[in-house]
C-alpha positions as CSV (number, residue, x, y, z in Angstrom):
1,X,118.2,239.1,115.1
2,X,119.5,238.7,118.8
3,X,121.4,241.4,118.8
4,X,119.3,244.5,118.2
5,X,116.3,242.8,120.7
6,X,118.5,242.5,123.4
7,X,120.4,246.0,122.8
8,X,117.2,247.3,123.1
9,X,116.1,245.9,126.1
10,X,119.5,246.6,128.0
11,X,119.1,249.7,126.9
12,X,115.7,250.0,127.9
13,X,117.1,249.2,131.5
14,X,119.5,252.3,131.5
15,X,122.5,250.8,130.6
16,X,125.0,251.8,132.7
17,X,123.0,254.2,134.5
18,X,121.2,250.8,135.8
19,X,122.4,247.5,135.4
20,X,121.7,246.9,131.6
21,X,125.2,247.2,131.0
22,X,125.6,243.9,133.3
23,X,122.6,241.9,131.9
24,X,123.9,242.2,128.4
25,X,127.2,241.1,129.2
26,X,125.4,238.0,130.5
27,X,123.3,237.7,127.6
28,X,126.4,237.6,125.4
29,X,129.3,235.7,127.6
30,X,126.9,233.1,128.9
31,X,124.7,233.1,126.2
32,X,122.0,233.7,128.9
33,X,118.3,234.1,128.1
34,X,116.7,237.9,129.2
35,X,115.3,237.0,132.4
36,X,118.5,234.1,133.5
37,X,120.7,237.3,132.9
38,X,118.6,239.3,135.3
39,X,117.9,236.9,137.8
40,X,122.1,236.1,137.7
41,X,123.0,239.9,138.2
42,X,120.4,240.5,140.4
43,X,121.9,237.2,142.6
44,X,125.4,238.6,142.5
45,X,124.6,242.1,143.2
46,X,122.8,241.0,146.1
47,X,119.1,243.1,144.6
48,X,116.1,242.5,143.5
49,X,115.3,242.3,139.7
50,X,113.4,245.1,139.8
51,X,116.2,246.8,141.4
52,X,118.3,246.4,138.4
53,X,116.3,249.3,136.4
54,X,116.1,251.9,139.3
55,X,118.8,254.1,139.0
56,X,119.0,254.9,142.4
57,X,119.6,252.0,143.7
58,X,122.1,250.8,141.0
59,X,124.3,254.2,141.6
60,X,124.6,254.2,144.7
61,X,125.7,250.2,144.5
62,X,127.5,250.5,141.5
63,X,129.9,253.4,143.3
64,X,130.0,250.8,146.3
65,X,131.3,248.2,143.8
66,X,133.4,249.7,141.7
67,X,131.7,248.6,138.4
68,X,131.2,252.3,137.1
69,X,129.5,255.2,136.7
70,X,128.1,257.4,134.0
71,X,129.5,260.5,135.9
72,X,133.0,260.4,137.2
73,X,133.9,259.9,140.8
74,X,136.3,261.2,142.2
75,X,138.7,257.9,143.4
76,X,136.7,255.1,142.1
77,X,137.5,253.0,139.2
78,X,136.8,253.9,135.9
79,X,137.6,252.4,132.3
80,X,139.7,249.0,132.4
81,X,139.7,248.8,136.4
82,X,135.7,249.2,137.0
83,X,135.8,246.2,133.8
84,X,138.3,244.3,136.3
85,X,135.8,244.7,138.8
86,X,132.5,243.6,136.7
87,X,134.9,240.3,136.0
88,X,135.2,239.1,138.8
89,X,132.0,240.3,140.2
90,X,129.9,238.2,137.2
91,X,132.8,235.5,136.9
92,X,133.3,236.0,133.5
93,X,136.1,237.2,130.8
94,X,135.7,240.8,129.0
95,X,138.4,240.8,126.0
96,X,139.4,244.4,126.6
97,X,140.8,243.2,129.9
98,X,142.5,239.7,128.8
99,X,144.1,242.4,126.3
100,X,145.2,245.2,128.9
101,X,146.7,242.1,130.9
102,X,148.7,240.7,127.9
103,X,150.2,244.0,127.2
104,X,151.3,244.6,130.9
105,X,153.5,240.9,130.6
């Protein structure tokens, strides 16, 4: 029942466009509660919650931080690296990545 509640409220916050993308990943590594997830990304992105949803704001920091884009950049990270950089931005573990490292050993 979690699941499809708090897809559609990520979602409802744009996703990557915003910073839906990050709360969920809160949601689901920390088993964080809606508003602890916004309040966390908000603290670590250095905004305001209702900054998470505006898409201006989050493009413009989101390109600043590395975390990804829905359009592509030229010269900033995309795929695997901009997931490097959410890591260690929201001090947590995203499986594609522990993968990408193991195959690199």
């Amino acid at each position: 029942m979690g699941m499809p509640i708090t897809h559609i409220m990520t979602s409802g916050m744009s996703g990557i466009r915003a910073a839906g993308d990050l709360v969920a990943r809160m949601e689901f590594a920390k088993n964080m509660r809606l508003n602890d997830a916004k309040n966390y990304v908000a603290k670590k992105l250095g905004v305001s919650t209702m900054d998470l949803s505006d898409e201006y704001v989050m493009r413009e920091l989101r390109e600043e931080l590395g975390i990804g884009v829905i359009t592509s950049v030229a010269g900033s990270p995309k795929g695997i690296a901009a997931k490097m950089n959410i890591e260690k931005l929201l001090d947590i573990k995203i499986n594609s990545c522990e993968k990408f490292r193991g195959k690199l050993k």
